[in-house]
C-alpha positions as a printed Julia matrix, in Angstrom:
226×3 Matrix{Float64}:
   0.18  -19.87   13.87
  -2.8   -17.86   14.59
  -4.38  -19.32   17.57
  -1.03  -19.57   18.92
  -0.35  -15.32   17.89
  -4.15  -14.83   19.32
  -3.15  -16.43   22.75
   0.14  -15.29   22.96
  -1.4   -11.13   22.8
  -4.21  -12.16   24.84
  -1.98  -13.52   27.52
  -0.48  -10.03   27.53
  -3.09   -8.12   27.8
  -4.48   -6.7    30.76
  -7.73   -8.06   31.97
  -9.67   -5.14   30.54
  -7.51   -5.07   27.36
  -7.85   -8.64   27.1
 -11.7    -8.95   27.35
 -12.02   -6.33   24.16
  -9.34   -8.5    22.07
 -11.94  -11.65   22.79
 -14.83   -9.51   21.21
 -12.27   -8.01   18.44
 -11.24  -12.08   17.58
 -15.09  -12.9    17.68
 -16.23  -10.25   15.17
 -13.32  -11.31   12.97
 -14.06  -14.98   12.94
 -17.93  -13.99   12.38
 -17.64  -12.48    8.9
 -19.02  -12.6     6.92
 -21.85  -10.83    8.21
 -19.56   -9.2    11.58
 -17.59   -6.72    9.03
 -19.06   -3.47   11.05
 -17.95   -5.35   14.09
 -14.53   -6.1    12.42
 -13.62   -2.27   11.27
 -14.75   -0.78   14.49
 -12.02   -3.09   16.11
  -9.74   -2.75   13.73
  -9.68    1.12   14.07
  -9.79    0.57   18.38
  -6.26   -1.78   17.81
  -4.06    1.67   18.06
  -5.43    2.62   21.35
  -6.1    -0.86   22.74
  -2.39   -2.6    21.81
  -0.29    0.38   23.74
  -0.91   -1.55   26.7
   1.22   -4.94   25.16
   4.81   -4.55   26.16
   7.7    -4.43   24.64
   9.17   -7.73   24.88
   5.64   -9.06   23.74
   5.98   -7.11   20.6
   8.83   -8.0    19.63
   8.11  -11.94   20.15
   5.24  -11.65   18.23
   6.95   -9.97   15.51
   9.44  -12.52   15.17
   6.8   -15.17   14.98
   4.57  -12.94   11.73
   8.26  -12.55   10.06
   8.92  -16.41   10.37
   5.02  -17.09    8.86
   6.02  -15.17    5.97
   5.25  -11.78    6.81
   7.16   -8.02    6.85
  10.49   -8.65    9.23
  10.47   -8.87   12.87
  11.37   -5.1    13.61
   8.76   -3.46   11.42
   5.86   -5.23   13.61
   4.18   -1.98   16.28
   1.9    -2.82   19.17
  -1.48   -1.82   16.62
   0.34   -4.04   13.65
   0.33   -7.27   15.7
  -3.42   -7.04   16.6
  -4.4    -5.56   13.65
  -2.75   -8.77   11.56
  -4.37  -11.32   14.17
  -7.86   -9.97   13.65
  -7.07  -10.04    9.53
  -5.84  -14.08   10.14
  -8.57  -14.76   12.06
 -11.06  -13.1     9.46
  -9.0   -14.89    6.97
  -9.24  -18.06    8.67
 -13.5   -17.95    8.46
 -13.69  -17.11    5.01
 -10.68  -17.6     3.03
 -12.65  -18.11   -0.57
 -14.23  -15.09   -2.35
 -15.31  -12.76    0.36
 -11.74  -12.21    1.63
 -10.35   -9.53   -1.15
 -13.28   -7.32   -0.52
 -13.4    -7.25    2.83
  -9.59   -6.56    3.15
  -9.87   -4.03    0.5
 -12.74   -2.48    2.32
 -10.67   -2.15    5.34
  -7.73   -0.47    3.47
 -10.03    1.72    1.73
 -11.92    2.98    4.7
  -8.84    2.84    7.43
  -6.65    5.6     8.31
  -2.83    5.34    7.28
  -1.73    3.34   10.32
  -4.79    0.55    9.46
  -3.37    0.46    5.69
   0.19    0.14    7.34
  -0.73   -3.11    8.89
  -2.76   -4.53    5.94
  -0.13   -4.47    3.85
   2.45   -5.73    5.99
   0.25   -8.69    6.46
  -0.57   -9.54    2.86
   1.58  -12.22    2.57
  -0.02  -14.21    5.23
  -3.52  -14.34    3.85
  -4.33  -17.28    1.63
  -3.95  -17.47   -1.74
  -1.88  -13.49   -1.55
  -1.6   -13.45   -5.22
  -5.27  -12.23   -4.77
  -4.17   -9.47   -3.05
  -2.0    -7.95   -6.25
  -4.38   -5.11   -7.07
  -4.54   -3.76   -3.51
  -1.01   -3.61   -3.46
  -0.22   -2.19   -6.89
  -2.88    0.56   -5.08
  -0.64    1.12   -2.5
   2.56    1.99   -4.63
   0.91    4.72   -5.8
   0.38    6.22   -1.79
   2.06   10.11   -1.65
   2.25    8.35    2.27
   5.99    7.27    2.89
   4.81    5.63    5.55
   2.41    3.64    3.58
   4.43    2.87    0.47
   7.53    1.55    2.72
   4.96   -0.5     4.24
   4.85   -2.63    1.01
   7.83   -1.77   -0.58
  10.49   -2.52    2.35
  11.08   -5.14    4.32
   8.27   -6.62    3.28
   8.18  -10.08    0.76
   5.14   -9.54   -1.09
   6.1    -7.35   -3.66
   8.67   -9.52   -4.38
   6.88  -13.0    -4.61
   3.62  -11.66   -6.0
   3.79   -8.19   -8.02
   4.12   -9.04  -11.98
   7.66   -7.54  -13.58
   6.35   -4.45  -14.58
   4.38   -3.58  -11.49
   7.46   -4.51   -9.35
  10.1    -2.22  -11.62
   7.36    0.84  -11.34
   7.55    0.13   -7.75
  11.43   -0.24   -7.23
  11.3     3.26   -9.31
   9.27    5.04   -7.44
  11.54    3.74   -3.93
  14.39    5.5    -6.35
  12.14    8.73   -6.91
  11.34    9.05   -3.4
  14.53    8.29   -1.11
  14.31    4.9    -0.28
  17.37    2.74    0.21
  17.1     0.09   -2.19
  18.75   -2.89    0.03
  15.48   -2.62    1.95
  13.44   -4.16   -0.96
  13.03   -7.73   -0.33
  13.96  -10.19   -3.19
  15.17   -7.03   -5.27
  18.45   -9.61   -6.27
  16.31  -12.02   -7.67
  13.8    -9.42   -9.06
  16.0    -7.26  -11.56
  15.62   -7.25  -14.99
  16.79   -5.7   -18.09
  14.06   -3.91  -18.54
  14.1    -2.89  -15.04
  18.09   -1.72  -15.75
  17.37    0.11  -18.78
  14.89    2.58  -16.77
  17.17    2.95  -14.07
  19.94    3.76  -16.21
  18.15    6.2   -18.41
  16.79    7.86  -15.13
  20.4     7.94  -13.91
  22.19    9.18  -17.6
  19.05   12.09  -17.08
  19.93   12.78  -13.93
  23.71   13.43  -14.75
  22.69   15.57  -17.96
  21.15   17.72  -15.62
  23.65   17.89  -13.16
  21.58   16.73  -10.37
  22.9    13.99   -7.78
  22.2    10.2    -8.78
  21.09    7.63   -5.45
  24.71    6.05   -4.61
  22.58    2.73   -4.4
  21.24    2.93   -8.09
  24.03    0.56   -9.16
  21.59   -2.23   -7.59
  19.5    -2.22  -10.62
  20.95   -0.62  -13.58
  22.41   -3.91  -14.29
  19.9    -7.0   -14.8
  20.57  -10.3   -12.55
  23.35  -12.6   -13.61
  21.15  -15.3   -14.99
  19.37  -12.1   -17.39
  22.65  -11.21  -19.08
C-alpha cells in the first residue's frame, strides 16, 4: 500500500514538486538518524501538496480509508503526504523507535501536522502503541484536532480502553459534535458509558438547558450489555 500511495502522489506531482517528495520519502525511510530531515518535510507537506489535484486527492483518500485509516473525505492535499512520509518512516523502523518519533512530530507540529498524525494512527504497526498519544489528543481545546481522532476516524474505536473511549465520546457531547460521526460508537457503548450520559442529560434538564437531540445514542448500553 505504501509504495503504491508514494507513486501514485509522485506521479502527480509536478516535476519540481515531485523531486522534493523524493527527498521528503528519503529522509523518512532514513530514520532513524534522518528525523531533522523528516520534520522539516513534514512541516513543507502544506505548501508542497497544494499543487496535487483534486481528483488525485480524493483517489488517494479512498485508498488510506480502505488500509484502515480516517474515511475517504476527511483526507486534504497536506494529509495524504504527510501519512506517506509517516508509512514510509514506519516502514524503516517499525520496533521501538516509532512511538517517539511520531510523538515527537505531534508534539513539535503545528495543528494541521497533528491533524494528519492522528488520522493516520491506525495504519502504523502495532497502533495499540499509539494509545497514549491519542488519549493526548482528546484533551486538544482544537476542534479541529480532537475531530481528527474522534470522527470518522477507527482508532478510537479499536484501540482506546473503555474508559478512555467514554471520556472521549463525552467530551464530543460537551463540545458539539454529532455523535453518528464516531466510528464503532454501536459496538463501543456501555453501561457505564450510559449512566454518564444520562446523568449529564437528567443535569442538563434540572437546569433547564437544552440536551444534544443525538444523546439517545449512548444513554442506553449496547444490546448484548443489557
Amino acid at each position: 500500500m505504501l509504495a503504491e500511495l508514494a507513486t501514485f502522489l509522485g506521479d502527480a506531482f509536478p516535476e519540481a514538486e515531485r523531486r522534493w517528495y523524493s527527498q521528503a520519502l528519503s529522509a523518512a525511510r532514513a530514520v532513524p538518524g534522518s528525523e531533522r530531515a523528516l520534520a522539516v518535510a513534514f512541516a513543507g507537506a502544506g505548501r508542497r501538496s497544494r499543487m496535487l489535484g483534486g481528483a488525485t486527492v480524493v483517489e488517494a483518500g479512498r485508498r488510506l480509508a480502505a488500509a484502515g485509516g480516517a474515511s475517504a473525505d476527511c483526507w486534504k492535499a497536506p494529509d495524504l503526504v504527510r501519512s506517506s512520509l509517516l508509512l514510509a518512516a514506519a516502514r524503516s523502523c517499525p520496533g521501538d523507535p516509532l512511538p517517539p518519533l511520531v510523538e515527537g512530530l505531534f508534539v513539535r507540529g503545528d495543528n494541521a501536522e497533528r491533524i494528519a498524525i492522528l488520522m493516520s494512527l491506525a495504519l502504523l504497526p502495532d497502533p495499540a502503541r499509539f494509545a497514549d498519544l491519542a488519549v493526548e489528543a482528546c484533551r486538544t481545546n482544537v476542534q479541529d484536532v480532537f475531530e481528527a481522532l474522534a470522527c470518522e476516524n477507527p482508532y478510537p474505536g479499536l484501540y482506546l480502553n473503555e474508559a478512555c473511549f467514554n471520556q472521549m465520546v463525552l467530551k464530543a457531547v460537551f463540545v458539539g459534535v454529532e455523535l453518528g460521526r464516531i466510528n464503532g460508537l454501536g459496538k463501543r457503548r456501555n453501561r457505564e458509558l450510559a449512566r454518564m450520559a444520562g446523568a449529564y442529560a437528567s443535569e442538563r434538564r434540572r437546569a433547564g438547558r437544552s440536551v444534544p437531540g443525538d444523546i439517545g445514542l449512548i444513554t442506553q448500553p449496547a444490546e448484548e450489555d443489557r
